[in-house]
C-alpha positions in Angstrom: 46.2 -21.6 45.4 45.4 -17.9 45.1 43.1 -16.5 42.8 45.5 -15.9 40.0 46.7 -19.2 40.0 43.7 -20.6 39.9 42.8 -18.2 36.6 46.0 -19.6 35.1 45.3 -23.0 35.4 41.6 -22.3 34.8 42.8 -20.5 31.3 44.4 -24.2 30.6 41.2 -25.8 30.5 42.0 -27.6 34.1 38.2 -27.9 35.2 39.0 -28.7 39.0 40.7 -25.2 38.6 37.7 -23.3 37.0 35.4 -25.0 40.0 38.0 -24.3 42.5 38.1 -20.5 41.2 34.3 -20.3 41.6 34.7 -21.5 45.3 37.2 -19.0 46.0 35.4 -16.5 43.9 32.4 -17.0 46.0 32.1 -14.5 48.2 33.1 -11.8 45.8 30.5 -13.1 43.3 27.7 -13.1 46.2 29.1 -9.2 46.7 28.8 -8.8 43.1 25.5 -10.5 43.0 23.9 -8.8 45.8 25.1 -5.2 44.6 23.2 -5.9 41.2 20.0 -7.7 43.5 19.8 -4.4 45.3 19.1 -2.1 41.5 15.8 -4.4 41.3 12.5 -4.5 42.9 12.2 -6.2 46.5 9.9 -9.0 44.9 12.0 -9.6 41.9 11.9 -13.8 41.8 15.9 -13.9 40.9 17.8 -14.0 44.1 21.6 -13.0 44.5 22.0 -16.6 45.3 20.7 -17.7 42.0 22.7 -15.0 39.8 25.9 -16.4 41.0 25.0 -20.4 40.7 24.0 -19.2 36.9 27.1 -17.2 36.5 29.3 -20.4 37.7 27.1 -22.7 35.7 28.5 -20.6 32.6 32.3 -20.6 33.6 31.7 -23.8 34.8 30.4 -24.9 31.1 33.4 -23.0 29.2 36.5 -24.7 28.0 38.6 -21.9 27.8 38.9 -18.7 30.3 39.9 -15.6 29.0 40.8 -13.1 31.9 44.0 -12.8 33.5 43.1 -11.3 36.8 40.5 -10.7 39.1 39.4 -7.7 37.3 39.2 -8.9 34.8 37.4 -12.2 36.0 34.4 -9.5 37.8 34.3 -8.0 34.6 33.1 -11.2 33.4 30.8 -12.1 36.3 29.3 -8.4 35.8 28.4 -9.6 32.3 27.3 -12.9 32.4 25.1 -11.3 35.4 23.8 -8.7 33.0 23.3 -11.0 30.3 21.1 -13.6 32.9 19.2 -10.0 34.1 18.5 -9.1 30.2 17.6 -12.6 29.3 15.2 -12.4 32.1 13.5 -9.3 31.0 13.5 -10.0 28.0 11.0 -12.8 28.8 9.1 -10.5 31.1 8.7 -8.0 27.6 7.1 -11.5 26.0 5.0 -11.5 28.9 4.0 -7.8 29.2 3.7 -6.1 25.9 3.4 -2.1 25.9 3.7 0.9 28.2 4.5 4.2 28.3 8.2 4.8 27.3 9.8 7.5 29.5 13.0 9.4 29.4 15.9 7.2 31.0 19.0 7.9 33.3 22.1 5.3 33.0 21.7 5.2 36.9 17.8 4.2 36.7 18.5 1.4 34.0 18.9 -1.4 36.2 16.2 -0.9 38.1 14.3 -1.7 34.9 15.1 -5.7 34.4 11.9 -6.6 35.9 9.8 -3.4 36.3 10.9 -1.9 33.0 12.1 -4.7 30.9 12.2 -1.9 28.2 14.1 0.2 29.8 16.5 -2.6 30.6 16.7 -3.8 27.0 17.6 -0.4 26.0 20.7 0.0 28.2 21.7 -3.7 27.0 21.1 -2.5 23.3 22.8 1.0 23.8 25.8 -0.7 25.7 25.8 -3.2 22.4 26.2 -0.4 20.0 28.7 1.6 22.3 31.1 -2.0 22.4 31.1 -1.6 18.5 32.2 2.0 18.1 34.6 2.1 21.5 34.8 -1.8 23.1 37.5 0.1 25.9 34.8 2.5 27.3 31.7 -0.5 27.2 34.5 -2.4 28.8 34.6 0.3 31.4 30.8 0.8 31.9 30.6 -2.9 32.5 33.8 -3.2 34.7 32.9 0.1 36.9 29.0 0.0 37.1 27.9 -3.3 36.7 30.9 -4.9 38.1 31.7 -2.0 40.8 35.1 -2.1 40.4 37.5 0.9 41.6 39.0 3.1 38.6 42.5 1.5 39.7 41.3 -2.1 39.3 39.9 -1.2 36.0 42.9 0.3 34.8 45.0 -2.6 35.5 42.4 -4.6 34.1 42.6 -3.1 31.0 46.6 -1.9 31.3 45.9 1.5 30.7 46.2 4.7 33.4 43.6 5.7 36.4 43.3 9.1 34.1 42.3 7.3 31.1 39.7 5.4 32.8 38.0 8.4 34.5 38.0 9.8 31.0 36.7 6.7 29.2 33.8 6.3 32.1 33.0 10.1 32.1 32.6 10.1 28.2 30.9 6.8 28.1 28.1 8.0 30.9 27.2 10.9 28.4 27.1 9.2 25.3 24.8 6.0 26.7 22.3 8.8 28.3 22.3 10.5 25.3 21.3 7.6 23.4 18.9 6.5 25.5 16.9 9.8 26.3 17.6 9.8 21.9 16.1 6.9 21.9 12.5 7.0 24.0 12.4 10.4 22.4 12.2 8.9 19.0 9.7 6.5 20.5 12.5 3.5 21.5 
């Protein structure tokens, strides 16, 4: 079965499908994994290997699916990874109160989960204000930098035109480093 089979019959609730879809999704979610491993410090304690077991724990755990193809079905990975990386630094914050807040660049925020898990939480908390006022354009950010997935993918993803895409990421890249250099100017 290829893969969007396997998200079809994994959107049934058939759960030999969903841990069928992780086995053929492996190698893509290792990519995935690895490409997000790489943003953090050498001696982070999360490996690429354990991002993806936690990321097919959750899919694993859901009844339903709700994606329709595979870009869709990164997008997701990209998020559940993000949300695993935020819940991590969040408990590194509990850990490590304080610090010097600094000025922020969208391409700097990853590198924060473990280093800066202030930094971190604000790109997680700007990206959650940015999916209420334009959900399409978070959709994007998530899709194309946390998921890496070509402007073409994205755009069938989200049934809308390669243009439209460039536009939404281009637009979406301003507003979330406006809001965060806003934000650690204002003192977080």
């Amino acid at each position: 079965m290829d893969l969007s089979e396997l998200l079809q019959h994994a959107k049934s609730g058939d759960s030999a499908a969903r841990a069928e879809l992780v086995r053929v999704a492996y190698d893509d979610l290792r990519k995935l994994a690895k490409k997000q491993m790489q943003e953090e410090r050498l001696d982070h304690t999360l490996t690429a290997t354990a991002l993806v077991h936690e990321v097919s724990a959750r899919l694993l755990e859901q009844s339903q699916v709700h994606f329709h193809g595979r870009g869709e079905f990164m997008a997701y990975a990209a998020t559940a990874m993000r949300n695993v990386l935020i819940s991590y630094a969040r408990a590194k914050r509990s850990d490590k109160r304080g610090g010097q807040a600094q000025k922020l660049q969208l391409q700097e925020a990853c590198l924060a989960a473990e280093e800066q898990p202030r930094e971190f939480l604000e790109l997680n908390d700007a990206l959650d204000r940015l999916m209420q006022i334009d959900p399409r354009r978070a959709q994007v950010v998530e899709m194309r930098y946390f998921a890496g997935l070509a402007i073409e993918e994205i755009a069938t993803a989200l049934e809308t035109s390669p243009a439209t895409v460039k536009r939404d990421w281009s637009v979406a890249k301003l507003w979330l480093a406006r809001e965060l250099n806003q934000g650690f100017v204002n003192g977080g």
